[in-house]
N, C-alpha and C positions, 0 to 999 in steps of 0.2 A: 190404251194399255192399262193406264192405271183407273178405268172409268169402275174396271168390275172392285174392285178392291173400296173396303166402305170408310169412311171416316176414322172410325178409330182404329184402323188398322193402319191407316197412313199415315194419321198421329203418332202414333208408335214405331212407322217403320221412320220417320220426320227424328225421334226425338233419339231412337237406336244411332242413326245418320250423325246429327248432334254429338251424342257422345262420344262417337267415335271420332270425330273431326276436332273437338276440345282436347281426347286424348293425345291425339298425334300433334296439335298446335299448341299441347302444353311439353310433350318429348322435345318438339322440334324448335322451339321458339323461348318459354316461357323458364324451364327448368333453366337453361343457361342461362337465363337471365339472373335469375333469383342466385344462384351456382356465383353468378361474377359480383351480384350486391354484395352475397355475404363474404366474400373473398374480400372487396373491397374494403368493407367494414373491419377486417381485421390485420389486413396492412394498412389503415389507416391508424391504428390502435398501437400496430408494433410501431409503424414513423412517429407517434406522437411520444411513446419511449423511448427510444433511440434519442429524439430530440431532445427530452427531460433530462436523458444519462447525459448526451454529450455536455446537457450546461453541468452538471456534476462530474464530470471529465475535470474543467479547471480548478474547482473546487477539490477534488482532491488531489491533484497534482499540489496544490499550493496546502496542505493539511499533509502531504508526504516529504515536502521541504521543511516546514514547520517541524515535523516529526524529529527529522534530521537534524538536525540543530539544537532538540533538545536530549536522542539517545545517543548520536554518534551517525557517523554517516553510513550508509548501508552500499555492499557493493566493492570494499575494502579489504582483500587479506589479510589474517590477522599480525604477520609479520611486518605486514607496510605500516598498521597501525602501530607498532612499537618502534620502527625507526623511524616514523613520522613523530615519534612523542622523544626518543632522543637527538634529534638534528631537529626540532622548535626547540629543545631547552640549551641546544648548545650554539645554535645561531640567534639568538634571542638574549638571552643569558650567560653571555660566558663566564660572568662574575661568580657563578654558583656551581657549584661540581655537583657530580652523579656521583655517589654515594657507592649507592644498589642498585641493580634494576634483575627484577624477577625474572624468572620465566614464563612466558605462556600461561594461562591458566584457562582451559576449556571446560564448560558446564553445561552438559547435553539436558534436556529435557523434552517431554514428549511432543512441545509447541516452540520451543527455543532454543538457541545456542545462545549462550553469555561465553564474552569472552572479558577477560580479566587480565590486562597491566598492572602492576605493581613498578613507582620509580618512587624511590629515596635520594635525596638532593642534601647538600650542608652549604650553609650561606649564613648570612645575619639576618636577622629580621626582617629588613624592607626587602632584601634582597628575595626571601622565601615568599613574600607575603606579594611581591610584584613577580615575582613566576608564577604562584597561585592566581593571583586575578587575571592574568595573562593566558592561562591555560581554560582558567572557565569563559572569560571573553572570545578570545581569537581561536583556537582549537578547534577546530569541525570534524576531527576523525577522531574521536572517545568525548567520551561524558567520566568529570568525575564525579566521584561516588561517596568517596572518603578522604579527607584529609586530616594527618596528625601531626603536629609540633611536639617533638619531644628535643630531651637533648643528652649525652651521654659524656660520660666525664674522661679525658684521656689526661693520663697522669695528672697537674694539677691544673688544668685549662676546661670549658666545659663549650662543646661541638654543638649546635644547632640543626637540627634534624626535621626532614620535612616528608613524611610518607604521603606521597598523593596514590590514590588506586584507581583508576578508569577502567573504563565496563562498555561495551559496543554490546549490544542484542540484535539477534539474525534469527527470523522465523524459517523454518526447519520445512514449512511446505514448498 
C-alpha cells in the first residue's frame, strides 16, 4: 500500500503524523503539566508570605500593646474612661479631693477621635505630686497630656490646685 507513494511524500505524511501526535501529547499530557508547575510556583510564593506575615503577626501584636500603654488603652467607652480616672483617684488617694471634673470632650477628625478628660484635684504638694506620678505610672486607660499646678486664694488661706487633662485616641476606620 504504501510501496506506490515516494519518499518525500511519506516524509511529509511521517512528519504531518508527528505533528499532530506532539499537538494532542502536549493538549493531553504536557499543558497540565506546565498549568500545575506554575500554580505551584505561586502558592509556593503566597505560603512563603503568609509565613513572613505570621512571624510579623507577633511583632505587631506586641507594637499594639506597646502602643497601649503609651496613648491610653483602645476598646474603652469614653464614659468608663472618666469613672475609671474618678474611682483610681478616690481608691488610691483619698487624702486629695476632686475639685472639678469636666465633661466629655470629643474631637472628631477625618482619621481620629480624641477624646479629652479634664480632673482638677486640691491637696498639698506631695499629696498632688504622688497622684500625678500615680496616674502616669499605673493608669492604663488615658494618657496624660497636661498638667498644671496653680493655686487660688480663698479668703485669707491659699488652696493648691492640680489640673491634670488625659487624652485617649480612637482611629475612626
Amino acid at each position: 500500500m504504501f510501496d506506490s507513494y515516494s519518499y518525500k511524500k511519506k516524509c511529509l505524511a511521517l512528519g504531518a503524523i508527528f505533528i499532530m501526535l506532539s499537538v494532542t501529547a502536549y493538549k493531553r499530557s504536557f499543558k497540565g503539566l506546565f498549568d500545575v508547575v506554575a500554580e505551584n510556583q505561586k502558592l509556593s510564593t503566597k505560603s512563603e508570605e503568609y509565613g513572613h506575615k505570621s512571624k510579623n503577626y507577633d511583632i505587631l501584636i506586641k507594637d499594639i500593646t506597646i502602643l497601649d500603654n503609651i496613648i491610653g488603652k483602645e476598646g474603652i467607652t469614653k464614659e468608663e474612661v472618666q469613672q475609671n480616672i474618678v474611682s483610681f483617684t478616690g481608691s488610691r488617694h483619698p487624702e486629695v479631693s476632686i475639685n472639678d471634673l469636666q465633661p466629655i470632650h470629643v474631637f472628631l477628625d477625618e482619621n481620629y477621635r480624641i477624646i479629652t478628660n479634664q480632673l482638677d484635684l486640691t491637696g498639698n504638694t506631695n499629696q498632688l505630686l504622688k497622684v500625678a506620678y500615680d496616674f502616669e505610672r499605673k493608669f492604663k486607660f488615658s494618657r496624660i497630656v497636661s498638667m498644671n499646678f496653680y493655686t487660688l486664694k480663698n479668703n485669707k488661706t491659699e488652696v493648691l490646685h492640680l489640673k491634670i487633662i488625659f487624652q485617649n485616641y480612637e482611629n475612626n476606620k
